[in-house]
C-alpha positions as a printed NumPy array, in Angstrom:
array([[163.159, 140.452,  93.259],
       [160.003, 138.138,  94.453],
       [157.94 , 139.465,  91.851],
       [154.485, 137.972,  91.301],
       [152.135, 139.127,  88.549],
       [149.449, 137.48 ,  90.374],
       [149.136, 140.474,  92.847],
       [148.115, 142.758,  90.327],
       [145.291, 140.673,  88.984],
       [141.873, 142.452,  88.592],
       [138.749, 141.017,  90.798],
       [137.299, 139.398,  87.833],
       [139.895, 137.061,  87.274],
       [139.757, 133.467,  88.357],
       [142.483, 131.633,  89.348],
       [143.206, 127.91 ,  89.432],
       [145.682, 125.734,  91.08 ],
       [145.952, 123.079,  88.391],
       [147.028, 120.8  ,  91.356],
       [143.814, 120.668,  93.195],
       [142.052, 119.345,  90.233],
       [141.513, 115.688,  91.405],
       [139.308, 114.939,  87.997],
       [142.175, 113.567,  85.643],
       [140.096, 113.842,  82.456],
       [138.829, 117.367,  83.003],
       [143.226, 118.169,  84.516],
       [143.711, 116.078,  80.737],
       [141.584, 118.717,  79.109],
       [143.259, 121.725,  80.597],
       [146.447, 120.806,  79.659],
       [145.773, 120.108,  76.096],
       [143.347, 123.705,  76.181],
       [145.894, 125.756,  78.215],
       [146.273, 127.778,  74.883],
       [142.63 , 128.711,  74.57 ],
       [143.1  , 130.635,  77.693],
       [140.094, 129.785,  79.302],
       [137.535, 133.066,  79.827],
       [139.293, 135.421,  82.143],
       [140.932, 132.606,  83.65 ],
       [144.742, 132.096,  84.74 ],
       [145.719, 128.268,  85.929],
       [149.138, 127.52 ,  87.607],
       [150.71 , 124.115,  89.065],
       [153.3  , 125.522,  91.663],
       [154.347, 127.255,  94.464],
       [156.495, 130.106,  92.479],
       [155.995, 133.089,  92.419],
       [154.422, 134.173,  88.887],
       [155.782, 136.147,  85.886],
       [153.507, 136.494,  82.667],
       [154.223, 134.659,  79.027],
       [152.6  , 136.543,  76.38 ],
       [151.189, 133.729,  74.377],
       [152.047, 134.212,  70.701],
       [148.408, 134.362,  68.547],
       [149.95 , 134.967,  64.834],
       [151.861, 138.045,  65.932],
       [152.894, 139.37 ,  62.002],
       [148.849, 140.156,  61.964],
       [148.09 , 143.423,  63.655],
       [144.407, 142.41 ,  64.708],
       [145.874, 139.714,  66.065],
       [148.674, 141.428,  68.149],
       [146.759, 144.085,  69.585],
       [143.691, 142.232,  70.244],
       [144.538, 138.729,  71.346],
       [148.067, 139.342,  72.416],
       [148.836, 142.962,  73.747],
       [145.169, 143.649,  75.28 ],
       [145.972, 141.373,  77.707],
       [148.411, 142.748,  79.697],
       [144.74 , 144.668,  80.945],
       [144.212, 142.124,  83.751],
       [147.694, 143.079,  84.702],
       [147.586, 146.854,  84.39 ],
       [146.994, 149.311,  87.211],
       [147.99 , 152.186,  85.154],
       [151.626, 153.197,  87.013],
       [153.061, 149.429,  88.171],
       [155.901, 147.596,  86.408],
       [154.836, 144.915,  84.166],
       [157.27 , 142.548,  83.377],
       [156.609, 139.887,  81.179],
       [158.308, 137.067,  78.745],
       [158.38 , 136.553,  74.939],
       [161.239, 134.834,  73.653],
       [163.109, 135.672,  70.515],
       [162.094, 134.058,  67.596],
       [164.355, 132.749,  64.328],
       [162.024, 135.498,  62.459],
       [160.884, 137.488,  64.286],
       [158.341, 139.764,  62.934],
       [159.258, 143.082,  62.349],
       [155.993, 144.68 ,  63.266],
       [155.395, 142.618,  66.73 ],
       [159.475, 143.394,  67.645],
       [158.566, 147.392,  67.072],
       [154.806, 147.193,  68.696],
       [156.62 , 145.632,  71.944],
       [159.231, 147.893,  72.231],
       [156.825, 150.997,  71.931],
       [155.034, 150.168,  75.055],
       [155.07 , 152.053,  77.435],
       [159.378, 152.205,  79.646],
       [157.194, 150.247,  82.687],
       [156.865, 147.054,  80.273],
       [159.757, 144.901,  80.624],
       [160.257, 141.977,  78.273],
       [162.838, 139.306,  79.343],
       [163.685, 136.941,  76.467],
       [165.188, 134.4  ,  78.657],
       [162.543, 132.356,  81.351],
       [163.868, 132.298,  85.107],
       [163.738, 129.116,  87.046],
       [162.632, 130.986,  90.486],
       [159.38 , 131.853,  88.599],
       [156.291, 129.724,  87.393],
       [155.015, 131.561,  83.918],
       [151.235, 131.894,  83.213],
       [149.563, 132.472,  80.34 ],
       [146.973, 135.745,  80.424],
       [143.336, 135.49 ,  80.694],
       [141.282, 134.765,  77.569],
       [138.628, 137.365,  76.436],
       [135.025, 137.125,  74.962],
       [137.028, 137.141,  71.74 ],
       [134.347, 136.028,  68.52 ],
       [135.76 , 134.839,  64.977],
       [134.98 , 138.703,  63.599],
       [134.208, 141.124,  66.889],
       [135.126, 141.226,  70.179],
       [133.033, 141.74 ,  73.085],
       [135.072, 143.605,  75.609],
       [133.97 , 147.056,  76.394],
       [137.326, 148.073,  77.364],
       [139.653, 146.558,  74.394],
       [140.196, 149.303,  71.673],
       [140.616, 152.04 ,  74.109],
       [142.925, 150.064,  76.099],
       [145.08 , 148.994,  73.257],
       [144.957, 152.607,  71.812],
       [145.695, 154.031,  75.155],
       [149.143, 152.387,  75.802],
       [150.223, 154.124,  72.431],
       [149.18 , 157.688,  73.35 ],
       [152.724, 159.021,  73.613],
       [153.136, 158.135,  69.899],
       [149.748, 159.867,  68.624],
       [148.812, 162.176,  71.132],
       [150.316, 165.317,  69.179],
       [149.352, 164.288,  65.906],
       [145.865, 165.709,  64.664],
       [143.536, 165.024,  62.107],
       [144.415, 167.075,  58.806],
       [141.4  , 167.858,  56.888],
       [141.621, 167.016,  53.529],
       [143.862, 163.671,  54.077],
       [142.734, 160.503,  52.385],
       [144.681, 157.534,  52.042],
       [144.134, 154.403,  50.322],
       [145.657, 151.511,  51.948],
       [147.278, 149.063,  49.872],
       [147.829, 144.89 ,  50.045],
       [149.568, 144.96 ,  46.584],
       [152.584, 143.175,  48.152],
       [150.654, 140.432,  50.564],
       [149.806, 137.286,  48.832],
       [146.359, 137.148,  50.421],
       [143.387, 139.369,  49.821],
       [144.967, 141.85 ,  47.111],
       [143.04 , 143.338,  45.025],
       [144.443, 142.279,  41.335],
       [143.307, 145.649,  39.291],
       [144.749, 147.763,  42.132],
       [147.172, 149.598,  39.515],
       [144.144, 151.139,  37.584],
       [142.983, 152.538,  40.854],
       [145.767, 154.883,  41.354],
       [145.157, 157.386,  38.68 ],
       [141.659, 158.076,  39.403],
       [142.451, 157.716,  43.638],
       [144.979, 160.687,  43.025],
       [142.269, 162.66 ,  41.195],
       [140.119, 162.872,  43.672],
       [142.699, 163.527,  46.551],
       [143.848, 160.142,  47.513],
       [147.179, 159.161,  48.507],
       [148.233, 155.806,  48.299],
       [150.052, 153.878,  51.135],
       [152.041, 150.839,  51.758],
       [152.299, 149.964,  55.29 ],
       [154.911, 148.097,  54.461],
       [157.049, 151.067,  54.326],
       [156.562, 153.094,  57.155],
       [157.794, 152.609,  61.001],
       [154.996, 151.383,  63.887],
       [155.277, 154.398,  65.147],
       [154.655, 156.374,  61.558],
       [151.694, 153.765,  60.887],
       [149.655, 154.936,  64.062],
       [150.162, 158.632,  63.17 ],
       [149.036, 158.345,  59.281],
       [145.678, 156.67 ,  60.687],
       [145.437, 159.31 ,  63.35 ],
       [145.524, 162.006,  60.683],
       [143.259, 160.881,  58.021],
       [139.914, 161.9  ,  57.26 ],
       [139.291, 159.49 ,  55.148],
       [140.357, 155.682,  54.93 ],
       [139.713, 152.972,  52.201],
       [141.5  , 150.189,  51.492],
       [140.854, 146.412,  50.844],
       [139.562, 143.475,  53.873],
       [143.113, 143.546,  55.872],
       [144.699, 143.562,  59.314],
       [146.235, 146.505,  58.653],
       [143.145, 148.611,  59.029],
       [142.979, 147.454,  62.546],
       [145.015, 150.875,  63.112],
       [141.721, 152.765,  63.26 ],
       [141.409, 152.468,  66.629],
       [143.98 , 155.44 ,  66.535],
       [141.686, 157.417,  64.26 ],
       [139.793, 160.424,  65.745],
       [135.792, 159.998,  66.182],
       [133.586, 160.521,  62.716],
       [136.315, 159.375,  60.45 ],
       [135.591, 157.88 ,  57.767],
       [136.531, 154.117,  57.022],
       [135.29 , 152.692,  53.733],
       [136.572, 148.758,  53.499],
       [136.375, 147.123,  50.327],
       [135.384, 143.399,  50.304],
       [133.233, 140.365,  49.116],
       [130.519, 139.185,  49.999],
       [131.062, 135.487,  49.638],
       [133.216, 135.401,  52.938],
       [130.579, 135.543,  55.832],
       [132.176, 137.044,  58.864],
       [134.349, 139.415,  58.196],
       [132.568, 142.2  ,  60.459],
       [136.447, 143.235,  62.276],
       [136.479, 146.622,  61.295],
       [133.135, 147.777,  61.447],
       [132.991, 146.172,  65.248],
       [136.156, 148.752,  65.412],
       [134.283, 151.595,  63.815],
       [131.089, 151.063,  65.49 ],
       [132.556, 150.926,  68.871],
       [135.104, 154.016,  68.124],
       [132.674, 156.456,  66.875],
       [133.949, 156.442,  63.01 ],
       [131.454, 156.524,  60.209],
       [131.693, 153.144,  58.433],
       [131.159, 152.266,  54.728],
       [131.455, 148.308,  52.652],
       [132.326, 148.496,  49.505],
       [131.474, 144.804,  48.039],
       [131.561, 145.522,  44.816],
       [134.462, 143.129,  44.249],
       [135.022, 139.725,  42.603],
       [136.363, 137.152,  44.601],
       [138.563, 135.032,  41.864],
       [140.014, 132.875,  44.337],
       [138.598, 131.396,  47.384],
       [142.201, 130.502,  48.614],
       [144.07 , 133.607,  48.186],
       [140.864, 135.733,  48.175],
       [142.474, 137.919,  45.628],
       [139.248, 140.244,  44.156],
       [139.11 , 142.28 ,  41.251],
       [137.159, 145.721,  41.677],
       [134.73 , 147.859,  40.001],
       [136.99 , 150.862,  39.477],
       [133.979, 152.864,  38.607],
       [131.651, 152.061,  41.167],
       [134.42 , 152.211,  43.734],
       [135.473, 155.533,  42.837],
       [131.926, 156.581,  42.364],
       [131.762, 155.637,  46.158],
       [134.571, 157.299,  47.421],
       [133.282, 160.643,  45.05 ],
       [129.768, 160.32 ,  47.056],
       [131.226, 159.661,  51.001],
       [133.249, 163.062,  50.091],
       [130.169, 165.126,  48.763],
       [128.202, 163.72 ,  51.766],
       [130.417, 164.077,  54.5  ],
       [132.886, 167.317,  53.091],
       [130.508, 169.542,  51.014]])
């Protein structure tokens, strides 16, 4: 099949044959930046006909594989044409990117293995900032190529889940195990997403009412969460931009709370310790506000 991905691009895109680039600095500077994926930009160097390389941005973070990696496949995307595409197989490959790409929707195709007969490009870059994203169209693409997993699950009332990063070495929170009693007393449940399948992951945010959990990519599943839920993200205040999730919120219709009441210990790790009262305080007030 003479397939070429560059037939399906949309208007916007710009598209540059690396070859007629007589300036060898600024052809230097391309090559070394071909990563950065240039603005809503593809370059190629040959003849071929073109096949798309998803680019791998840090795929074991979920931000990071919806937003910079899978959101891509936009520029691509008419809705109802094949989209065929390489990632190769990794020596560990995450278990979370492996089950995200297979849950696309049947007209995705990944190959593992490049062809010869093809030239592979890189998608466009996006107005991507270090904590929001300026793409109108982003979450509710991203969101929308998942429908068939969330689409019959509905928002259950009284569910509230806490959101743990016990088990990450980065941002846990180090007093988490005091939390649990006093969570459970005022209806929380308490989650690991380290235990449940992609596809079970989407459907717990898409029926809570409530969500709270520590600064994490992991809470990048709100997009799946039905307007006016509520998010309430614990973190510090000594990090400046850390804005991910209320970008999400703000642009998904949920009602978004910080919680900063927490101590950064480590500026490595950025492991906190929390004010159990005061959090739970918090949680007692978003309830009587947005439940009574």
């Amino acid at each position: 099949m003479n397939y070429n991905v560059v037939d399906f691009l949309l208007p916007m895109i710009n598209q540059f044959d690396r070859r007629t680039i007589k300036n060898t600095v600024m052809l230097d500077i391309i090559k070394k930046n071909i990563q950065n994926n240039y603005l809503h930009e593809i370059h190629f160097q040959t003849d071929k006909p073109k096949l798309i390389e998803l680019g791998d941005a840090l795929e074991a973070n979920p931000y990071h594989l919806y937003f910079y990696m899978i959101a891509r496949f936009y520029f691509f995307d008419q809705g109802d044409n094949q989209i065929i595409y390489y990632y190769g197989v990794k020596e560990k490959q995450n278990y979370f990117a492996t089950a995200a790409l297979a849950a696309l929707p049947s007209r995705f195709q990944r190959e593992t293995v490049k062809r010869d007969t093809h030239e592979y490009i890189e998608m466009p870059g996006c107005n991507w900032y270090q904590d929001s994203i300026n793409e109108p169209w982003m979450y509710s693409y991203v969101r929308d190529l998942y429908k068939h997993i969330w689409s019959d699950t509905h928002q259950e009332k009284n569910k509230y889940i806490y959101i743990s990063r016990s088990r990450s070495d980065h941002r846990s929170i180090v007093n988490e195990e005091e939390l649990y009693k006093p969570l459970k007393e005022i209806g929380f449940s308490i989650y690991h997403l380290e235990d449940l399948t992609f596809e079970d992951q989407i459907k717990l945010f898409r029926s809570a009412k409530i969500i709270t959990g520590g600064h994490g990519a992991g809470l990048s599943h709100c997009i799946y969460c039905e307007p006016n839920t509520i998010l309430c993200e614990i973190n510090h205040e000594k990090t400046p931009a850390k804005n991910h999730y209320y970008d999400i919120a703000k642009k998904c219709g949920l009602i978004y709370y910080r919680f900063k009441n927490a101590e950064l210990l480590d500026e490595m790790t950025e492991h906190t310790k929390l004010d159990i009262t005061a959090y739970i305080n918090a949680l007692v007030h978003i309830k009587r506000i947005y439940l009574s």
